[in-house]
C-alpha positions in Angstrom: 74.1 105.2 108.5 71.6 107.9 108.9 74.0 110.4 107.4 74.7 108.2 104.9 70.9 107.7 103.6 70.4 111.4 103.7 73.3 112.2 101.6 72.1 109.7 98.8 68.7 110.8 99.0 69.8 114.9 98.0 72.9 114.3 96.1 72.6 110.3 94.5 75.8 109.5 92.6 78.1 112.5 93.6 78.3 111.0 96.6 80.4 108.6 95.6 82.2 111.1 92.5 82.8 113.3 95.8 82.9 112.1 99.1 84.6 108.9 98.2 87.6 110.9 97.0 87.1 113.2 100.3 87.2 109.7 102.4 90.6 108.4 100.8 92.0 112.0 101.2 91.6 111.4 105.5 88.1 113.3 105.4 86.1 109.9 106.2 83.0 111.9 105.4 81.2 109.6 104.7 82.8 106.4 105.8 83.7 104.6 102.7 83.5 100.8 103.6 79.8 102.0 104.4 78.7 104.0 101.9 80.0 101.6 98.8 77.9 98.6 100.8 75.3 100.8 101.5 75.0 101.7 97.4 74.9 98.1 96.6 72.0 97.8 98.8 70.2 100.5 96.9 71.2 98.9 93.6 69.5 95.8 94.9 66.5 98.0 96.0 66.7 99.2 92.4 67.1 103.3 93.5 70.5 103.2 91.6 71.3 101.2 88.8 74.5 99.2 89.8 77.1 99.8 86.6 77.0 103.8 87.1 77.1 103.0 90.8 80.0 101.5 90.3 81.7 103.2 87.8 80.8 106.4 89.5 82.4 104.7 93.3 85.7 103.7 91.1 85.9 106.9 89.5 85.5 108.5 92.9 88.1 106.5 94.4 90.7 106.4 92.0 90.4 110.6 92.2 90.7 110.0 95.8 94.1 108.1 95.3 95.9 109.5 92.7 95.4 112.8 94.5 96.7 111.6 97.9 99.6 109.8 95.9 100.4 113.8 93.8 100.3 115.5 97.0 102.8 112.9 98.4 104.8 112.9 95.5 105.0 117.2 95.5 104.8 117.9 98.9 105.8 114.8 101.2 109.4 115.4 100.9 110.2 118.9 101.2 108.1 118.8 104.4 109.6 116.0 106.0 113.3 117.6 105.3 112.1 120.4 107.0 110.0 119.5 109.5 110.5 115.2 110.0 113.0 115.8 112.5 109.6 117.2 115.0 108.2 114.1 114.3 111.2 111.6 114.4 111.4 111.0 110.4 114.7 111.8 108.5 114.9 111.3 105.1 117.4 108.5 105.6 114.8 106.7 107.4 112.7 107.0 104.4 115.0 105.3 102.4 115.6 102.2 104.0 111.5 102.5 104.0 111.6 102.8 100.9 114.1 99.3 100.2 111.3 97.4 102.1 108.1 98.9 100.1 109.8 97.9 96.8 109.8 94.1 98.2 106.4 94.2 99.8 104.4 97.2 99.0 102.9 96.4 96.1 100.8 93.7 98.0 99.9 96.6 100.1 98.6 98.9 97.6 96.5 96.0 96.6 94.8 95.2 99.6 95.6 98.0 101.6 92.1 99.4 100.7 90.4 96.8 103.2 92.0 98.0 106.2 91.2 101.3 107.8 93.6 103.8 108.6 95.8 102.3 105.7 93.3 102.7 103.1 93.6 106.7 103.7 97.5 106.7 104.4 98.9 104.3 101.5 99.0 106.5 98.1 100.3 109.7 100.0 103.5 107.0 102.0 103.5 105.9 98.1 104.0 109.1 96.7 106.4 110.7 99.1 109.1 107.3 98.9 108.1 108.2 94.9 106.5 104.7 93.9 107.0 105.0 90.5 103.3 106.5 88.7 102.9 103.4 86.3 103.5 101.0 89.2 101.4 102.6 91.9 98.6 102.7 88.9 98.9 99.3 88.3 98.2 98.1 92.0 96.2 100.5 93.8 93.7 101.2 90.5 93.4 97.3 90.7 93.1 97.7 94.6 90.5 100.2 94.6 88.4 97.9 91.6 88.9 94.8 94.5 87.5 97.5 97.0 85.0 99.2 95.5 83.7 95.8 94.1 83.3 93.8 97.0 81.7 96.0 99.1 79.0 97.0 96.4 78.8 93.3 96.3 77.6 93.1 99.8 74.9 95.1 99.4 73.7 93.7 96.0 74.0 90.1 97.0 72.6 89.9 100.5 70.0 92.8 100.0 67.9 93.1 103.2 70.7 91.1 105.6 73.8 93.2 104.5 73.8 95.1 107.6 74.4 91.4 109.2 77.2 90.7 106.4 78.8 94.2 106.4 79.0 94.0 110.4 81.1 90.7 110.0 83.6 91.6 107.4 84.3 94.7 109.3 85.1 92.8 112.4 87.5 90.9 110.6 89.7 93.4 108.7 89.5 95.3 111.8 91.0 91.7 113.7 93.1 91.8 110.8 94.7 95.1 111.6 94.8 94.8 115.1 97.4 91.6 114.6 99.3 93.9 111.7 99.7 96.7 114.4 100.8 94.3 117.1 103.3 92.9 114.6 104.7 96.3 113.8 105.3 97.0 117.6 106.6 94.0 118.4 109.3 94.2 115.1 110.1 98.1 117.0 110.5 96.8 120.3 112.6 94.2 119.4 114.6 96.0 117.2 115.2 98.6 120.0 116.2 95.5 122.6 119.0 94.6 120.1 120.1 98.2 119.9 120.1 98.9 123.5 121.9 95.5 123.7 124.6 96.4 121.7 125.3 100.4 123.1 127.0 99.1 126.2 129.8 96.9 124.1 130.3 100.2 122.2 130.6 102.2 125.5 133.4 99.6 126.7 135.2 99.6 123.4 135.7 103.4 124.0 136.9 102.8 127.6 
């Protein structure tokens, strides 16, 4: 938080018209869950005025994205067909990805914001499967005004006690993504179980 406080102090608003963009690029520097509370607690202190604090952190952010989802969109591809194989993802694997984002990801460009880790990852994933432009605009622009909003919000709202506030919602997104990780592996695992099930009634087929 120190960090934080000196950076406002010498630069003000560009640190949200730069570092948030830096932050949703995978340069958490600084952290932005932090910093937009910690700029709604200086609009409340009346050091910033809270409309250009906001309009500067939404500006900031949706640089941030539409960057990550361009680079994604450009680059993404080509590298994974040459170099996914290292890394265990093959193109075809990105399809059948990209038949389950079209059912659920738009819910995840909306709130995907909240939970860290996906917050940096979601507009490049969404530009690589090539999310259509006007779609991922539509959600993650809306995400990132959800985002950017809330967290200003605790600041401004609880003023002196938003340290208090602030350390409670990040316990629970963070609860939030511990259960969404433990999902994921469980869906793997089980969907390696039937797999390994089923290789030894191919094996006797052939014999």
């Amino acid at each position: 938080m120190e960090m934080i406080e000196r950076l406002f102090a010498q630069y003000g608003y560009l640190v949200l018209l730069i570092g948030l963009p830096m932050e949703l690029i995978a340069l958490p520097i600084p952290p932005g869950n932090s910093t937009l509370a910690y700029t709604g607690y200086l609009s409340y202190k009346n050091v910033l005025d809270l409309l250009p604090a906001l309009a500067a952190a939404y500006s900031g952010s949706v640089l941030g994205i539409t960057t990550t989802y361009w680079l994604g969109e450009k680059l993404g591809m080509p590298l994974i067909e040459k170099y996914g194989k290292w890394l265990f993802l093959k193109p075809k694997y990105l399809q059948k990805t990209k038949m389950a984002y079209e059912k659920y990801g738009n819910k995840m460009l909306l709130f995907g914001f909240f939970l860290p880790g996906i917050r940096q990852l979601n507009s490049y994933f969404a530009g690589i499967i090539q999310i259509p432009y006007r779609t991922f605009a539509l959600y993650a622009y809306t995400g990132t005004a959800l985002w950017v909003s809330i967290f200003i919000g605790i600041g401004y709202i609880f003023g002196n006690q938003w340290q208090v506030v602030f350390n409670w919602v990040e316990h629970f997104f963070k609860f939030i993504l511990i259960i969404l990780c433990c999902v994921i592996v469980i869906f793997f695992l089980l969907k390696w179980r039937n797999r390994f099930r089923k290789s030894p009634h191919i094996h006797e087929g052939e014999t």
